[in-house]
N, C-alpha and C positions, 0 to 999 in steps of 0.2 A: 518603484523608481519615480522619483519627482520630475517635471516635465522641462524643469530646468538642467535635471544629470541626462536627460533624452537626447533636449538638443544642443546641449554642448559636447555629448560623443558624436552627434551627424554630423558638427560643424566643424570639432577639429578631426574629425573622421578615426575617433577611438575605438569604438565600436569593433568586438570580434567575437570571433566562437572560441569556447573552452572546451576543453575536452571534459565530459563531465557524465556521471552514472543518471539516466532518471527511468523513474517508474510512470508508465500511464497507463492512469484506471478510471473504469467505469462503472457505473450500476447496472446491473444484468435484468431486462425487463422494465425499465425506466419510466420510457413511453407508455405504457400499458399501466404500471403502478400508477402515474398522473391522472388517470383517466376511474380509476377504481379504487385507492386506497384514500384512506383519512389523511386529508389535509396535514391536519399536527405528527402523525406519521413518516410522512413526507418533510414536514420540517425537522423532527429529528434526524434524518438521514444525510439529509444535506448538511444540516447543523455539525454535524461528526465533519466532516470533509470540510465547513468554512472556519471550525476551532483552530484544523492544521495549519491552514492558510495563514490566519491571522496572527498565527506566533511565529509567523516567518517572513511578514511584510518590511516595506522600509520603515514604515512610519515605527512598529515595532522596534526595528534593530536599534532605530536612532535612541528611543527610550532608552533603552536599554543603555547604549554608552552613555548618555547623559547622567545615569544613574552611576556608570561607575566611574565617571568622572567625578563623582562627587563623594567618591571613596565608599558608597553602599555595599557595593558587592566587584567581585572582577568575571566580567563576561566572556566564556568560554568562545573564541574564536572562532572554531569549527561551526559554533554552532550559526553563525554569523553566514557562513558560506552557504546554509541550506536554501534551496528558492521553492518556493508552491504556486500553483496555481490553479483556477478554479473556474468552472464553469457550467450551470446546471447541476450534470450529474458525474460531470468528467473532475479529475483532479491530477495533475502533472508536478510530481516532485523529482528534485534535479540536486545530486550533491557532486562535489569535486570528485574523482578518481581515486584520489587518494583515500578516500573515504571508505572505500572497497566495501567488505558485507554490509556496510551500515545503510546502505540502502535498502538490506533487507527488512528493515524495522519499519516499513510498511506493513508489515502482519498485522503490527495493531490497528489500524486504520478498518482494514477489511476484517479484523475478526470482530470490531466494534457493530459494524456496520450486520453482520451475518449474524451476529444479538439479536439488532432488532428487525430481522427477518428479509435483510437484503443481498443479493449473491454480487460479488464484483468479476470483475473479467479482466486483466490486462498483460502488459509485457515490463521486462526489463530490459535495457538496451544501455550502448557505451557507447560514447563517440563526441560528434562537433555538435555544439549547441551552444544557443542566447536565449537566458532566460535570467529576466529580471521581473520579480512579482509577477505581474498578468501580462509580460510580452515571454513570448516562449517560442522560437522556430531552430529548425537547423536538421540535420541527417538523422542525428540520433532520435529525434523525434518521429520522423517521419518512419524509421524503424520500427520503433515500440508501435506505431499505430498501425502499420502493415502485418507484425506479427501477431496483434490483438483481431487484426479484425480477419485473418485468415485462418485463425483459428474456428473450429465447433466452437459453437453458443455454450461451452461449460465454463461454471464458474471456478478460474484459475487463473493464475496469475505466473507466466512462464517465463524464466530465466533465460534471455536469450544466451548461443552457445561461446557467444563474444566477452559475454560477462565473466561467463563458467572460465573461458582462459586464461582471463587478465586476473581473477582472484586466485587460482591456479600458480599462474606466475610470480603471484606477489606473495603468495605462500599464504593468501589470508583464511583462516580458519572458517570454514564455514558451521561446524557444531550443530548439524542436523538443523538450520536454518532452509534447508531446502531437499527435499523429496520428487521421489521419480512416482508419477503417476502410471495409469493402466495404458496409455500410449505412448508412453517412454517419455515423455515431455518431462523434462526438471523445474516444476511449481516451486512457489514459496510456500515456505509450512506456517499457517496462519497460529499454531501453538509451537511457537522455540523454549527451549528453556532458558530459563533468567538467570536461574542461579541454585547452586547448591550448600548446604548449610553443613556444615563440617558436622559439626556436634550430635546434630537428629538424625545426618542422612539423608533429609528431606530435598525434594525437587520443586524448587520454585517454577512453574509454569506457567507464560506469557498468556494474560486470558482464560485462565481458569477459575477465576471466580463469578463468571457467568457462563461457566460451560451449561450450565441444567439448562437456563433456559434457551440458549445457541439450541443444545440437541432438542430439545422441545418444538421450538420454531421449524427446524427440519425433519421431526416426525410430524407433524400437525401438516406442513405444506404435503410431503410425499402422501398422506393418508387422503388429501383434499384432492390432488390430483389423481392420484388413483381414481377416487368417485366420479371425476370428473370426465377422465379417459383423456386428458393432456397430455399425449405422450413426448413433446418438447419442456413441457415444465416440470414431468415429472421426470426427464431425463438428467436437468438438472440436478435436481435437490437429492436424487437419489446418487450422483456422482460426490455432491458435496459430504454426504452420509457414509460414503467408503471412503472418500480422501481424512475423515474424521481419526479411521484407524492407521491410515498413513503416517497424520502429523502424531500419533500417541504410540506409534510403532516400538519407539523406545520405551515407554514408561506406560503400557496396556492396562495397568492395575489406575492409571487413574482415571482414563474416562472407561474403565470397564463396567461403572455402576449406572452411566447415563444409557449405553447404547441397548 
């Protein structure tokens, strides 16, 4: 948001909350990576979390029309409505309601991120919020951060039971988009399926073209903290290694070759 659309909502006092889905997520062990892992490591991870943001700024959107004012292409609306926001190692995405499971397509974000050997942790929540690029407050916020941070330190990302109703209600399909874990909590399944191909039969799966080295990274961590006797790090990674066969619950035969 430009500082001119800022203060022309405080001054004719336009400014409100929408009702609106967001996700907030963070890096699991953050502090601790800054302090021990490789620099250029750490910029990839963030790097993954500032690509989202930036194809969802103002300065972005406006591109964008300009371009199809000019008859280039026609700009998908919805996509317009999406807001990001970024900070360190926190990342708050926020869609309209209407939008319903599409908020679950966060999976890719975090399964990007658990590639290159990072765990996320967050909430999903509905409600009143303001969020324009990097300003972001309101209920539904303060939710998602309540249920993130009262949660066990497991890397998960949980549906809150507000979401589950209103998708429920609107009849929106969720398509194994979302899994019950080992304490009844309903997570996002960081592998959905994409798409199915009539002809072969084949199951396009969200994120499988780097599953080797995902399950790599979480046998190599759980093997390191074993040595180590970390029993909080290795309660992680070894939770993320059985939520593995959760998100493939449907489809076993395809990561049955990594595990």
């Amino acid at each position: 948001m430009t500082e001119e659309k800022l203060k022309e909502q405080i001054e004719e006092k336009k400014a409100q909350y929408e009702e609106r889905l967001v996700a907030y997520i963070d890096i699991l062990g953050w502090k601790g990576a800054t302090e021990t892992e490789d620099l250029n490591l750490l910029l990839e991870a963030v790097g993954i979390l500032h690509v989202e943001a930036e194809s969802h700024n103002e300065q972005y959107r406006q591109e964008l029309l300009k371009k199809e004012a000019l008859g280039r292409f026609k700009v998908n609306k919805m996509f317009l409505e999406i807001q990001v926001s970024v900070f360190s190692d926190h990342i708050i995405i926020s869609k309209p309601v209407s939008f319903g499971g599409r908020i679950l397509s966060i999976h890719s974000l975090c399964a990007k991120l658990l590639a290159a050997g990072f765990l996320t942790r967050g909430a999903i929540t509905i409600g009143k919020l303001y969020h324009k690029d990097n300003i972001v407050f309101g209920p539904a916020l303060n939710h998602a951060v309540d249920i993130e941070q009262a949660q066990p330190h497991l890397p998960r990302i949980e549906c809150d039971e507000t979401v589950l109703k209103y998708l429920e209600n609107s009849k929106k399909d969720l398509s194994g988009q979302l899994v019950q874990d080992k304490y009844g909590k309903n997570i996002v399944n960081l592998y959905p399926v994409m798409a199915y191909v009539t002809d072969t039969k084949e199951v396009i799966i969200s994120g499988d073209e780097y599953l080797d080295v995902t399950i790599s990274k979480i046998k190599e961590n759980i093997s390191t903290f074993e040595k180590q006797k970390d029993e909080k790090k290795l309660e992680k990674w070894l939770y993320i290694y059985d939520c593995m066969s959760l998100f493939f619950k449907a489809y076993p035969d395809k990561i049955k070759p990594y595990l």
